[in-house]
GULUM-663962 format. One line per 3 residues: number of its first residue (from 1); their letters; for each residue x, y, z of N, C-alpha, C, O. Coordinates in Angstrom, 1 decimal. Each point is the difference from the previous one (the first is absolute). Last residue first. Layout:
N
NUM	a	X:Y:Z:X:Y:Z:X:Y:Z:X:Y:Z  ...
END
This chain:
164
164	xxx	22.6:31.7:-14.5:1.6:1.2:0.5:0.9:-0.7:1.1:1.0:0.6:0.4  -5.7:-2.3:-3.0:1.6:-0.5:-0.2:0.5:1.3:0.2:0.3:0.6:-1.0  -5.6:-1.1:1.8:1.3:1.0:-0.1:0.8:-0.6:0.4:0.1:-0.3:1.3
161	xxx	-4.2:-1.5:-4.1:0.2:-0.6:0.8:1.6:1.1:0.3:0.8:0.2:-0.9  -4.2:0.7:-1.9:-1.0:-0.7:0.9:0.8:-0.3:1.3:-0.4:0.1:1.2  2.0:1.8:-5.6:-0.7:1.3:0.8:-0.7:-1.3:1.3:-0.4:0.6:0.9
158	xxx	1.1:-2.5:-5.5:0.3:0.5:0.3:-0.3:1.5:1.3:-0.8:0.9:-0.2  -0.5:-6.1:-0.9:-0.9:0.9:-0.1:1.6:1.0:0.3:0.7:-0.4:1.0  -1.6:-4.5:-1.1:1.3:0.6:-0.4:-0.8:1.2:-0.5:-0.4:-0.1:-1.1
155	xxx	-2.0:-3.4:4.2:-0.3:-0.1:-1.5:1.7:1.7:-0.1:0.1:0.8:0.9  -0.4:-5.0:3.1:-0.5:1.6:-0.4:0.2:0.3:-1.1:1.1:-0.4:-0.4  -1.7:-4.9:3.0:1.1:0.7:-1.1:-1.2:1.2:-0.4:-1.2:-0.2:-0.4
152	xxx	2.3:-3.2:5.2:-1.0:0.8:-1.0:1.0:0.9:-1.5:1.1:0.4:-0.1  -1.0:-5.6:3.4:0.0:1.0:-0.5:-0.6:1.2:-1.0:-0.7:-0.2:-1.0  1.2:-4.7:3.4:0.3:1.3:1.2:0.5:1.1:-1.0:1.1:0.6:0.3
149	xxx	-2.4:-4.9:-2.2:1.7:0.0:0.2:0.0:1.5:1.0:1.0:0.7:0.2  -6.0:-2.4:-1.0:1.4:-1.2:0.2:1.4:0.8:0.6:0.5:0.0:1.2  -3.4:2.9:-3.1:0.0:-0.3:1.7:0.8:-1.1:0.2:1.0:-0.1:0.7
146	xxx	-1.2:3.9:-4.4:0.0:-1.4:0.4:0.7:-0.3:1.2:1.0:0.2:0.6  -3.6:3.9:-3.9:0.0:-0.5:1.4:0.7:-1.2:-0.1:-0.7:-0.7:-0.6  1.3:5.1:-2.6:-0.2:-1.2:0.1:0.5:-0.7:1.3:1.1:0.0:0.6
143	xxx	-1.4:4.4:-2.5:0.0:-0.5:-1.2:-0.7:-1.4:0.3:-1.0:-0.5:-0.6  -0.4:5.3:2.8:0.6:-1.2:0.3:0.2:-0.8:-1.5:-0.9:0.2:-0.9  -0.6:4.1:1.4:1.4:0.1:0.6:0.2:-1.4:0.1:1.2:-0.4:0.0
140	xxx	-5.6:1.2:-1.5:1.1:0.9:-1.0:1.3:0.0:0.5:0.9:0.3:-0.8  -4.0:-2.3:2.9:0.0:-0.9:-0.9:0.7:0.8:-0.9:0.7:-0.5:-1.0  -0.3:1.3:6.0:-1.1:0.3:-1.1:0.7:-1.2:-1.0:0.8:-0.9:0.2
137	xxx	0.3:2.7:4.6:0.1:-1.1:-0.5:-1.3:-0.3:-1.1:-1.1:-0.5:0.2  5.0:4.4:1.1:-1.4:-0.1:0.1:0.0:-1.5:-0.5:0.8:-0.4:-0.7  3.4:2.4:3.1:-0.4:-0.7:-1.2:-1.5:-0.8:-0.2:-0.3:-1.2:0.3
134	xxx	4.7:3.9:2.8:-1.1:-0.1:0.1:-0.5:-0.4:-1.6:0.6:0.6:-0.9  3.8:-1.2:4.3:-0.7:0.4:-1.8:-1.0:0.1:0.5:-0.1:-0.5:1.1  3.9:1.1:2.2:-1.1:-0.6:0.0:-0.3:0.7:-1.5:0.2:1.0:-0.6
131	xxx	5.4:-1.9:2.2:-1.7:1.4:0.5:-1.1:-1.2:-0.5:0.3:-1.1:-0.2  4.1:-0.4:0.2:0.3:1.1:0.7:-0.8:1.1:0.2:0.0:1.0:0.6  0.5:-6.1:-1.7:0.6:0.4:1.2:0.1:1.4:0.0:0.7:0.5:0.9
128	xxx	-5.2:-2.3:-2.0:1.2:0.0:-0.9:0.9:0.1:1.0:-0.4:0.2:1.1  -5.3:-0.8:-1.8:1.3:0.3:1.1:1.7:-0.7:-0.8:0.2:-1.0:-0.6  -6.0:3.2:-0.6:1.2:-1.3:-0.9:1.2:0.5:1.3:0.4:1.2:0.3
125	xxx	-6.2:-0.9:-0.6:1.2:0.7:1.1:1.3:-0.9:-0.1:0.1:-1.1:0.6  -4.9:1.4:-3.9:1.4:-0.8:0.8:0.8:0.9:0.7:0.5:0.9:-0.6  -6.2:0.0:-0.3:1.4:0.6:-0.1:1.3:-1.0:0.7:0.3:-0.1:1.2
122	xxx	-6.2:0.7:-3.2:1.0:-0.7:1.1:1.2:0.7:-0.4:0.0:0.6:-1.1  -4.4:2.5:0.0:1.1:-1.5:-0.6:0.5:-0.3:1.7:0.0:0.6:1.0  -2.8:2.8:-1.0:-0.1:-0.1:-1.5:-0.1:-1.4:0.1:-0.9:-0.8:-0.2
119	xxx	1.7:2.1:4.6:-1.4:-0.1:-0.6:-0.6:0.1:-1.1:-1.2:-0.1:-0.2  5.5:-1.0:2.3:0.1:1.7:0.1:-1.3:0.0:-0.3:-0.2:1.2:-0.2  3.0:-5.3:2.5:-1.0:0.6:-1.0:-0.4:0.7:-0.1:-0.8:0.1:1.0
116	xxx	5.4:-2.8:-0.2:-1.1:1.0:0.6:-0.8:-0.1:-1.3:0.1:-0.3:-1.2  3.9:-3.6:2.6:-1.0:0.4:-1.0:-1.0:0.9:0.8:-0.6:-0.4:1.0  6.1:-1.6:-0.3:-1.6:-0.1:0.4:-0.9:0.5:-1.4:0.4:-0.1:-1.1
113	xxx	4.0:-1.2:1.1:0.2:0.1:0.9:-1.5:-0.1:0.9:-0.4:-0.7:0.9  3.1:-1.2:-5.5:-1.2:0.7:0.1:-0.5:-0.3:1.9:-0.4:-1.1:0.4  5.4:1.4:-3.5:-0.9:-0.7:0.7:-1.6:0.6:0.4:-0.1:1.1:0.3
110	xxx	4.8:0.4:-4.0:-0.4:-0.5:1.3:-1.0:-0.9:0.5:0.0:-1.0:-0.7  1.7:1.8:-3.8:0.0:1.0:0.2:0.2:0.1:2.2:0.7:0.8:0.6  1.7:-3.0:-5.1:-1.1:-0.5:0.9:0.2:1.0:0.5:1.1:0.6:0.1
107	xxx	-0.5:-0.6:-4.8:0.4:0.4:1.2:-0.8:-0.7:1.0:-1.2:-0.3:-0.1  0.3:0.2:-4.3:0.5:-1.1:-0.1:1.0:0.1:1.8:0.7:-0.9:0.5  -5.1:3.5:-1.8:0.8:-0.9:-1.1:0.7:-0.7:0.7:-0.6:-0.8:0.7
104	xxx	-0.8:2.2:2.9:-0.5:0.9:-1.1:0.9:-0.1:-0.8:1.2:0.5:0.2  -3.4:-3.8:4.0:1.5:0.5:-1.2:-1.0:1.3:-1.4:-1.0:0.0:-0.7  0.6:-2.2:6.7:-1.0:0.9:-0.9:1.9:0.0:-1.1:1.1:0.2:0.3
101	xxx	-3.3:-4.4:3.5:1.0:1.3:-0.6:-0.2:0.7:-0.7:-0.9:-0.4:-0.8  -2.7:-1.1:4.9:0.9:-0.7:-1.6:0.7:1.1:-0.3:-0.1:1.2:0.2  -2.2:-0.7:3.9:1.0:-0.8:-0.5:1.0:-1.0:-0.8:0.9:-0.7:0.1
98	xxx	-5.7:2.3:0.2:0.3:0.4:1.2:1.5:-1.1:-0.1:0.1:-1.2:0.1  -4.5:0.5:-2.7:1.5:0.8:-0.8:1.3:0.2:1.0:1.2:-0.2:-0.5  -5.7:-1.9:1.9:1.2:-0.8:-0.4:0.6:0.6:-0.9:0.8:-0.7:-0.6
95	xxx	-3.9:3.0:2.9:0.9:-0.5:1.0:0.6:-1.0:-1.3:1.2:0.1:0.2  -4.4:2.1:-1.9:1.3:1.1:0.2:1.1:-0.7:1.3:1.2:0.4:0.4  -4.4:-3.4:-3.9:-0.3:0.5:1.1:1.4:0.8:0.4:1.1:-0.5:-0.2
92	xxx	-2.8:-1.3:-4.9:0.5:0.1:1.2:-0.1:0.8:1.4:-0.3:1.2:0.0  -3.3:-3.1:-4.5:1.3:0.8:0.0:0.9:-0.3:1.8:-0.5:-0.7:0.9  -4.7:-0.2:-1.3:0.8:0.2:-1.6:1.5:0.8:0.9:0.1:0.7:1.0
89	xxx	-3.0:-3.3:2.1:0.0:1.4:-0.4:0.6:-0.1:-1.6:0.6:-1.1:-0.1  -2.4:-2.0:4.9:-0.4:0.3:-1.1:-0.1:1.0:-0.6:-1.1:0.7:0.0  2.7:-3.1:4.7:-0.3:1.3:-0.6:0.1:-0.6:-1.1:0.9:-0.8:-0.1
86	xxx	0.2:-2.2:2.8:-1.4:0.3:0.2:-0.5:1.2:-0.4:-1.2:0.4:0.2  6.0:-2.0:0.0:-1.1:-0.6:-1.0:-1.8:0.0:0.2:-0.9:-0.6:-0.6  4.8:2.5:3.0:0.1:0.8:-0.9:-0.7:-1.1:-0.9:-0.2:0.4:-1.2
83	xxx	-0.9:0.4:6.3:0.8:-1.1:-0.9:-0.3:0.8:-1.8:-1.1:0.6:-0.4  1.5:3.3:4.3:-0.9:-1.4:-0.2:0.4:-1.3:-0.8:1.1:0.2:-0.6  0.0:3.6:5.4:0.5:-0.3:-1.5:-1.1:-0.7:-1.2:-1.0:-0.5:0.5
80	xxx	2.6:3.8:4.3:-1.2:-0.4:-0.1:0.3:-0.6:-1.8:0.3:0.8:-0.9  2.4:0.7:6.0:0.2:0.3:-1.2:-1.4:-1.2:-0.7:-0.3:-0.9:0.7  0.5:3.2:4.2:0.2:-0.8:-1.1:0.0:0.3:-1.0:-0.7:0.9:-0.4
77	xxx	-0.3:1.8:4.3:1.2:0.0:-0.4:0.7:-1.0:-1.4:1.0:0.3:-0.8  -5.2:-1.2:4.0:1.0:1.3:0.1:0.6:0.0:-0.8:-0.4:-1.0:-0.6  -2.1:-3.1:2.4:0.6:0.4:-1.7:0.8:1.2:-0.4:0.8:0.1:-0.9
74	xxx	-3.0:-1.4:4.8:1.4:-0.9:0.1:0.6:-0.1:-1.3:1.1:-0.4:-0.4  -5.9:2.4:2.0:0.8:0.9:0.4:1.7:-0.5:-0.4:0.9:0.8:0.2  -4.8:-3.3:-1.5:0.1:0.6:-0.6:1.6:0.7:0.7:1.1:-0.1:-0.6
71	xxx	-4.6:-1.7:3.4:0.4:-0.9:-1.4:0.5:0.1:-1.0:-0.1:-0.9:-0.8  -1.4:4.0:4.2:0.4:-1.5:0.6:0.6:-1.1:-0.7:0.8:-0.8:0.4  -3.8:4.1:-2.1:1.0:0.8:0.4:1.0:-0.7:0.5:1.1:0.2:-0.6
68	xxx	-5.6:-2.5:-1.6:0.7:0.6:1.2:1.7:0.2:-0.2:0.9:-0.8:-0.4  -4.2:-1.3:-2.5:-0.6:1.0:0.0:0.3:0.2:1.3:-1.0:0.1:0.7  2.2:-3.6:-4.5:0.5:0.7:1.1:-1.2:1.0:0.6:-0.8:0.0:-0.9
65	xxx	0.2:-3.0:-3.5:0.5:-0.8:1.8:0.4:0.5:0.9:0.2:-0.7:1.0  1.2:2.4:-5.4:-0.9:-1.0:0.1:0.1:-0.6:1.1:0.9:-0.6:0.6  1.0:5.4:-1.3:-0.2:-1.3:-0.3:-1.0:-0.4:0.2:-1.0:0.6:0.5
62	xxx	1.8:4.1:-1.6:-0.1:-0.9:0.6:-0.3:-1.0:0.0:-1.0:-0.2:-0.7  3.4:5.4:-1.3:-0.4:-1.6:0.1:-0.5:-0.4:1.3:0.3:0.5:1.0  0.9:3.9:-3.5:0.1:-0.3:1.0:-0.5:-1.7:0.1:-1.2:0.1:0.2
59	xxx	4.6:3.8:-2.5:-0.9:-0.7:-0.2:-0.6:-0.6:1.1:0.7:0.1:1.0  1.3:5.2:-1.5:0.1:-1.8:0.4:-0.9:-0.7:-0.2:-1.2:0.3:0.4  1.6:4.2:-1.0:1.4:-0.4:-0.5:-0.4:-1.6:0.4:0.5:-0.9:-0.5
56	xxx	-4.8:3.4:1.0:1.1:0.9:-0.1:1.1:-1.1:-0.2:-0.7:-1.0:-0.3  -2.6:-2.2:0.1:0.1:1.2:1.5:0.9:0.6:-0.4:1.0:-0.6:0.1  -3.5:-3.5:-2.6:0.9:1.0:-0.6:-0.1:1.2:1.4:-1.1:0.5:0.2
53	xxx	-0.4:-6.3:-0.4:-0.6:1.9:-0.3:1.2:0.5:-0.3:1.0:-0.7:-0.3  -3.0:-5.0:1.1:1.5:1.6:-0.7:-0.7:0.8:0.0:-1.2:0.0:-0.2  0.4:-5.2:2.3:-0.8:1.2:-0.3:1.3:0.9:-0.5:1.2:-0.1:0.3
50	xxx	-0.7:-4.4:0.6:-1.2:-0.2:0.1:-1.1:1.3:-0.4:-1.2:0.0:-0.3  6.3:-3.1:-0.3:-0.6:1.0:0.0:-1.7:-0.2:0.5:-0.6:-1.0:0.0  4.5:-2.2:1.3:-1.0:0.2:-1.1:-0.6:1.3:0.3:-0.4:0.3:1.1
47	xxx	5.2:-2.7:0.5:-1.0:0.5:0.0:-1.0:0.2:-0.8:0.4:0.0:-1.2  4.1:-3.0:2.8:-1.4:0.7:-0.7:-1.1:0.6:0.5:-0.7:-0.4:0.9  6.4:0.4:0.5:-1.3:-0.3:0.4:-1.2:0.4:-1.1:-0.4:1.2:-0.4
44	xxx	5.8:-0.8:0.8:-1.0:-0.3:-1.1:-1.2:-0.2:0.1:-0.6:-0.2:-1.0  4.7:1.0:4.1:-0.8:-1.6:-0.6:-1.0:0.3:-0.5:-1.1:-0.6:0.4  3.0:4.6:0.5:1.6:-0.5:0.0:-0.7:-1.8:-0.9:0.3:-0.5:-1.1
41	xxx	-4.2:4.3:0.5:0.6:-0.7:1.1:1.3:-0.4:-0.4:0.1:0.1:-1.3  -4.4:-0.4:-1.2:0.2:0.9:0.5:1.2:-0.3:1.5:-0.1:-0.8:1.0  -2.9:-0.5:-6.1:1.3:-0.5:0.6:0.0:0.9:0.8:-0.4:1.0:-0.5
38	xxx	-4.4:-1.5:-1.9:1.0:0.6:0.0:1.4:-0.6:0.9:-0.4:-0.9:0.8  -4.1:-0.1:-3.9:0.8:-0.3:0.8:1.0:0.6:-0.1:0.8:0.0:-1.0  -6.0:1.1:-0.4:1.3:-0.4:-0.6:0.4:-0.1:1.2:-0.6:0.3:1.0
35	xxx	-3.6:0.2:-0.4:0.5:-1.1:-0.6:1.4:-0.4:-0.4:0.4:-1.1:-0.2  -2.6:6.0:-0.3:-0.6:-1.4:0.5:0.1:-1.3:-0.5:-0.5:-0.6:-1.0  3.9:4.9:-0.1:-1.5:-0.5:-0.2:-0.4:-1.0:0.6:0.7:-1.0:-0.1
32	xxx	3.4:3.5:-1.0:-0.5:0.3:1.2:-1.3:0.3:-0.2:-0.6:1.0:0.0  3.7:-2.5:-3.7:0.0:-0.5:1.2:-0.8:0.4:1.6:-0.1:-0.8:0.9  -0.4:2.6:-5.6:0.2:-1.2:0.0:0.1:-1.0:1.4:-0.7:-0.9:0.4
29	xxx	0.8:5.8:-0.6:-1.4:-0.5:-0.5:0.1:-1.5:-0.6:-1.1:-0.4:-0.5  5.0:2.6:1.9:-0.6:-0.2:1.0:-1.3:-0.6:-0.5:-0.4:-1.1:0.5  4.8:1.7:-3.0:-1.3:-0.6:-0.2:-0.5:-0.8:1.0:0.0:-1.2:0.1
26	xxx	4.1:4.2:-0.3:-0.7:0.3:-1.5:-1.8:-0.6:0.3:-1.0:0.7:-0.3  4.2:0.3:5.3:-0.1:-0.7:-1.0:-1.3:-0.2:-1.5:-1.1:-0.4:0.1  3.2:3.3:4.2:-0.2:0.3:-1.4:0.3:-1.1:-1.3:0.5:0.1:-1.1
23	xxx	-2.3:0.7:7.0:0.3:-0.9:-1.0:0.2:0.8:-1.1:-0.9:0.9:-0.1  -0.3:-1.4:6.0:0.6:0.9:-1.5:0.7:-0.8:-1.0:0.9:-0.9:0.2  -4.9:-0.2:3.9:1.1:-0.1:-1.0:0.5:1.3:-1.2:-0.5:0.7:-0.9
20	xxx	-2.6:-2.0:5.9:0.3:0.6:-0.8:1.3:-0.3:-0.8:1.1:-0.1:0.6  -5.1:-2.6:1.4:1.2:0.1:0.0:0.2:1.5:-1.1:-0.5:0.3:-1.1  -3.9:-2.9:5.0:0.6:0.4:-1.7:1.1:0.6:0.6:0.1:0.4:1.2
17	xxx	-2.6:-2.5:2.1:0.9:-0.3:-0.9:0.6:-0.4:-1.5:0.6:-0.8:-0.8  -3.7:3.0:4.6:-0.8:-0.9:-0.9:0.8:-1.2:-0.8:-0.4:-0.9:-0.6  1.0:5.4:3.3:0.3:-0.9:0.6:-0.8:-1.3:-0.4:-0.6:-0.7:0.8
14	xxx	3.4:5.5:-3.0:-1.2:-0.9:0.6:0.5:-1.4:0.9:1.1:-0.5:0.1  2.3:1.3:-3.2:-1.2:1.0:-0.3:-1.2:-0.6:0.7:-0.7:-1.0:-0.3  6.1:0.0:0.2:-1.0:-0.1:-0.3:-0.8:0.8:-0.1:0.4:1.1:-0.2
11	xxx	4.1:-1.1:-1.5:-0.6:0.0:1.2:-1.1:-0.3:-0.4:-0.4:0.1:-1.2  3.8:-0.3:-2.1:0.6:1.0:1.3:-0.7:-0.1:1.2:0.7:0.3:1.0  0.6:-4.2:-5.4:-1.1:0.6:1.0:0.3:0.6:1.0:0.4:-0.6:1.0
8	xxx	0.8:0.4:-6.3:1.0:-0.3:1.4:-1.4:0.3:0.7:-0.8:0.8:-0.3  1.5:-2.7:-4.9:0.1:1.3:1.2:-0.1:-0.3:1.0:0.2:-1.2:0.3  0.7:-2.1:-4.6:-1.2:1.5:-0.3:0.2:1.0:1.2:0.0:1.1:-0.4
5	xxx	3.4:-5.7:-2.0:-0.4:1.3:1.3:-0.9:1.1:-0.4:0.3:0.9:-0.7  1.2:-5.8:-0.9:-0.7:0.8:-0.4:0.0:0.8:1.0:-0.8:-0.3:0.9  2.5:-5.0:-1.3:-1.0:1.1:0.5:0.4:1.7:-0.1:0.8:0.3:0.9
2	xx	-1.2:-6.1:-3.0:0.7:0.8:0.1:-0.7:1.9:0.3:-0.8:0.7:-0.6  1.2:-6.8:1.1:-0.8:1.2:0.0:0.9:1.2:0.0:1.0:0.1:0.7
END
């Protein structure tokens, strides 16, 4: 099984044992739906969604089967994942770029450190030994994903990438 990090649970909310989560993970409306199972914890404990709302910055969840404060409160702080075969998406998830190497043409360019999202587009945060690229992750800058061999190849756009 392979697991997927969607967000972190900061506290709870109430004493009903809903969770507050911060998350900027692409495809909440996938996952934080009734029934789905979530990983939560150092041991992965399942969970099943039961309810989502949206509260200013945080998601809020509650499981299946809880409805005390009591039960919940030992999640604090956890980190919250899901099995990456129970999502159904076209294309790749921004966590499995997360550390592929980035070559522009034939240079390797560095490593893909993280990934922000400015609310256009996603954006590679390319780590090098001596500064950070940034590199929209569009279909115009990207030539070519392969994951097998842990690699991204940036389409040879002059102006994109500052060699000083």
């Amino acid at each position: 099984m392979e697991y997927i990090f969607v967000g972190e649970i900061v506290n709870t909310h109430g004493v009903k044992g809903e969770v507050r989560l911060i998350s900027d993970f692409k495809y909440k409306d996938k996952v934080f739906v009734k029934n789905f199972i979530l990983y939560v914890g150092r041991f992965k404990d399942e969970l099943k969604v039961e309810r989502y709302r949206k509260h200013k910055i945080y998601d809020m969840i509650t499981f299946e089967g809880i409805d005390n404060i009591n039960d919940v409160i030992m999640y604090k702080g956890d980190s919250v994942y899901i099995n990456k075969d129970d999502l159904v998406i076209d294309g790749l998830l921004n966590e499995q770029l997360i550390g592929l190497e980035v070559y522009f043409g034939s240079k390797k360019l560095g490593f893909i450190e993280h990934i922000v999202n400015n609310n256009a587009h996603d954006i590679l945060v390319v780590k090098d030994n001596k500064r950070n690229h940034l590199i929209p992750n569009l279909d115009e800058f990207i030539e070519k994903v392969d994951i097998d061999n842990k690699k991204i190849f940036v389409k040879e756009i002059e102006g994109l990438i500052n060699e000083d």
